[in-house]
C-alpha positions in Angstrom: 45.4 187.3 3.2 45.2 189.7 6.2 45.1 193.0 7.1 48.5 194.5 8.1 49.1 196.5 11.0 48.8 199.9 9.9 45.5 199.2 8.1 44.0 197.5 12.0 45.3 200.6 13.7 43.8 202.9 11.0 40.4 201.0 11.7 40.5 200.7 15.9 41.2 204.5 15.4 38.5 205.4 12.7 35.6 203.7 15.2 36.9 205.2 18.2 36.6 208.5 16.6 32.7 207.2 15.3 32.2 205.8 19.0 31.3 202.5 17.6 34.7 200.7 18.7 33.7 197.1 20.1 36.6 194.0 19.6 33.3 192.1 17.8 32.6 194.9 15.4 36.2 195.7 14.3 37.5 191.8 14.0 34.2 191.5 11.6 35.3 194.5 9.4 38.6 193.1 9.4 37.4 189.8 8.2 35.4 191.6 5.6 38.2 193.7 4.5 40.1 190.3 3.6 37.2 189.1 1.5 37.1 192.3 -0.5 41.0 192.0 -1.3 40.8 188.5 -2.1 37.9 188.9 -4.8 38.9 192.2 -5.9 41.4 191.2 -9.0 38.7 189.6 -10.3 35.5 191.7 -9.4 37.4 194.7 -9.5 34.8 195.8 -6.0 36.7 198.7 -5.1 39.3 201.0 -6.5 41.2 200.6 -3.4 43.9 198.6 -1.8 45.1 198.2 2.0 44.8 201.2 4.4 42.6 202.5 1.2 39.7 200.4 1.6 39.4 201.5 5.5 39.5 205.0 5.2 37.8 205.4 2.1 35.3 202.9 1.9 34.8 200.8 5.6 35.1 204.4 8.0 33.1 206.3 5.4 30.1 203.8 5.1 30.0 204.1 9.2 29.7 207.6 9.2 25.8 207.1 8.1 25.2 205.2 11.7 24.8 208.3 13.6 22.3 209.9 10.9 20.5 206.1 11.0 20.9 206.5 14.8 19.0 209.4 14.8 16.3 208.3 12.6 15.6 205.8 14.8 15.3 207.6 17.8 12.7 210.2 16.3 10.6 207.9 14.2 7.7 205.0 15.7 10.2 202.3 15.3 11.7 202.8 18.6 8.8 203.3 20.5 6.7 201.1 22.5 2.8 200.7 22.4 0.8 199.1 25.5 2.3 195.2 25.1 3.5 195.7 21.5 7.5 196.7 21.6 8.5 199.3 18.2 10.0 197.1 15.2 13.2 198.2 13.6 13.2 199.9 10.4 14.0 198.3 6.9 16.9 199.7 5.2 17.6 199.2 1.3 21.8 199.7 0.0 21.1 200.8 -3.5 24.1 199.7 -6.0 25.3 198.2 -3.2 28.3 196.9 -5.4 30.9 195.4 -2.4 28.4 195.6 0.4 28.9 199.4 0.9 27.8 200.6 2.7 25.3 198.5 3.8 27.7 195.2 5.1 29.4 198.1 7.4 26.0 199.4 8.6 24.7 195.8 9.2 27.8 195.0 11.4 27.5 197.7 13.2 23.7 197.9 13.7 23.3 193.8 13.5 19.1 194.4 14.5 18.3 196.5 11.4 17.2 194.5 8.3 19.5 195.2 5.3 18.6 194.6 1.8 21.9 194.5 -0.5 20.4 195.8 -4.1 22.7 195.0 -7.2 22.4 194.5 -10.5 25.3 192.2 -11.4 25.1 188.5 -10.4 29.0 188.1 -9.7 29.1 190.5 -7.2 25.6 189.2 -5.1 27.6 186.0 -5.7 30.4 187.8 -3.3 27.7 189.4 -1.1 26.0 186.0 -0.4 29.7 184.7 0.2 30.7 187.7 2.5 26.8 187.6 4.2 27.7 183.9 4.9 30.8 184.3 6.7 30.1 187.3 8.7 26.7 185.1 9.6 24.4 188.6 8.4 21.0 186.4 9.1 19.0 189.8 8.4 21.2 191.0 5.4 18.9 189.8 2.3 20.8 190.0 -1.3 18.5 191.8 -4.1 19.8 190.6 -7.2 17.4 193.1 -9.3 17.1 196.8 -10.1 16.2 199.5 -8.2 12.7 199.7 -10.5 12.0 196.0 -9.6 11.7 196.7 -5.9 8.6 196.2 -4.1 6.8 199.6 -4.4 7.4 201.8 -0.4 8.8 198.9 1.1 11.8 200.7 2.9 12.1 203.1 5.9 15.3 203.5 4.9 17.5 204.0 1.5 20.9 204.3 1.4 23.6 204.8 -1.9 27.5 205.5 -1.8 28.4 205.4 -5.4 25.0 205.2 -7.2 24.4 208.0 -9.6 23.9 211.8 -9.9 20.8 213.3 -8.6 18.6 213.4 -11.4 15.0 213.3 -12.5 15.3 209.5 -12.8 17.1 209.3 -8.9 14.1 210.8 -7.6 11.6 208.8 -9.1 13.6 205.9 -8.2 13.5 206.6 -4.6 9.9 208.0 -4.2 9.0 204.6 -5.9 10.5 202.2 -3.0 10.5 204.8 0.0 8.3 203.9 2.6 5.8 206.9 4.1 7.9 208.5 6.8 11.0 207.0 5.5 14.5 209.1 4.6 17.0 208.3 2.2 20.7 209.0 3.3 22.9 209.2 0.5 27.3 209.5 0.7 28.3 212.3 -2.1 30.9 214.2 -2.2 31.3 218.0 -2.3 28.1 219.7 -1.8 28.5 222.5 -4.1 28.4 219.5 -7.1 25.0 218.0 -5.2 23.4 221.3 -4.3 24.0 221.7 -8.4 22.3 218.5 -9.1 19.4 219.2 -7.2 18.7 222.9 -8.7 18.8 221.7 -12.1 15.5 218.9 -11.4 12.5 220.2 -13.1 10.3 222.2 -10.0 7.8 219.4 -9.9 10.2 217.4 -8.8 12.2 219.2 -6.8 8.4 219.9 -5.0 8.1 216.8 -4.1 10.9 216.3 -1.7 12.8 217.4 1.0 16.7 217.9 0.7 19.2 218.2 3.7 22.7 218.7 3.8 25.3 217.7 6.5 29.2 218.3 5.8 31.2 215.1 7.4 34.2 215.8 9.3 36.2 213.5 10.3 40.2 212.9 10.4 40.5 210.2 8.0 37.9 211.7 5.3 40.1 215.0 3.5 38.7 218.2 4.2 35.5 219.5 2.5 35.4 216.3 0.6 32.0 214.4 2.1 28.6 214.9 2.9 25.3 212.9 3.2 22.2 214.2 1.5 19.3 213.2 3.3 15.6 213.5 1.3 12.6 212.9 2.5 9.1 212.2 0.8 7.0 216.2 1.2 3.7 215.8 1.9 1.0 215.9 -0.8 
C-alpha cells in the first residue's frame, strides 16, 4: 500500500507551510501513513482515509511543534549550566490511540522522549509495530491508564481526541504533570472548550492556568482548531 500522489503533495505542502519540510521527516510520515491504512480495517485507528489522514490527523498533530518549540526555548531544558548541557523535556500522548499525535511530534522532534499512553492492547500492539519500523528508540509504549502513570513525571502532556475538559481531566493532568510542565491539548472550536472550562467547580478551575490559541492554517477549515494550553498555578 502507498500513498498516492495527491495525498504526498498535500503532505510536502502542509510542512512547508509548518516550516518543518525535510525529505527524512516527510518519507517517515509517509511510511507511517501506510501503516495506519493497512491496520485500520481492523483497528479502525482513524476515521479517515487517503488525503484525510494528512490533513486531518498527520498536519494537525504538527501544528503542536511550534507551541512544544516554544516551551523549550523558555523553560531550563534548553539551557546550559557550567559543564552540565540542559536535558530535553519528557512528553506524555495521552489516548494516544494511532500514535497521534505523539508519532508525528517524535518524527519531527526525534530528541524529545515520547511516552505513547493507551489503554487498549491491540493498538500499543500497532504502536510497538509502527515505533519499530520508523526506529522511535525514545518513543516508550504505555500500555496503562492515565491514573497508573508515575505521579509528575512529565514536562510535557499532550491529547488530540481524549475527552471533554472536566473535573476528572484536570485531576488527571495535575496528577502526572511535572512542576513547570504545560499540557497542550488539540480541541476544536473554542467557544465549546472555553464552555468546558467555566462549568469546573472554582477550586478547580483555581488551580490552573488556561490559554487559548486559534490555529490557522490552509489545510485545517476555518475557525475549526485550537490548542488549549494549562499550566499547574502556584499554591
Amino acid at each position: 500500500m502507498s500513498v498516492d500522489s495527491r495525498s504526498e503533495s498535500v503532505l510536502a505542502s502542509g510542512l512547508e507551510e509548518l516550516d518543518l519540510y525535510s525529505d527524512r521527516l516527510a518519507a517517515d510520515l509517509k511510511r507511517y501513513v501506510q501503516e495506519i491504512e493497512l491496520w485500520n480495517p481492523k483497528l479502525r485507528l482513524v476515521d479517515a482515509a487517503g488525503v484525510d489522514i494528512i490533513t486531518r490527523h498527520i498536519l494537525d498533530s504538527l501544528t503542536l511543534v511550534r507551541f512544544l518549540d516554544e516551551f523549550i526555548a523558555r523553560s531550563p531544558f534548553s539551557r546550559t549550566s557550567g559543564d552540565q548541557a540542559g536535558h530535553q523535556p519528557s512528553l506524555a500522548d495521552l489516548g494516544s490511540g494511532a500514535g497521534l499525535p505523539g508519532v508525528p511530534v517524535a518524527l519531527a522532534r526525534p530528541e524529545l522522549a515520547v511516552s505513547l499512553v493507551e489503554r487498549m492492547e491491540r493498538r500499543c500492539g500497532f504502536l510497538r509495530n509502527v515505533s519499530a519500523i520508523l526506529r522511535l528508540s525514545r518513543v516508550e509504549i504505555c500500555h496503562m491508564q492515565t491514573r497508573d502513570l508515575p505521579p509528575r513525571r512529565f514536562d510535557i502532556i499532550t491529547a488530540r481526541a481524549y475527552q471533554p475538559v472536566d473535573e476528572r481531566f484536570i485531576q488527571d493532568l495535575l496528577a502526572v504533570l511535572a512542576d513547570g510542565g504545560e499540557g497542550m491539548f488539540l480541541k476544536g472550536r473554542i467557544e465549546k472548550t472555553r464552555n468546558e472550562i467555566e462549568q469546573l467547580p472554582q477550586e478547580t478551575r483555581s488551580r490552573v492556568r488556561c490559554e487559548f490559541t486559534a490555529l490557522n492554517a490552509s489545510f485545517l477549515p476555518p475557525n475549526s482548531r485550537h490548542i488549549l494550553r494549562i499550566t499547574r498555578n502556584a499554591g
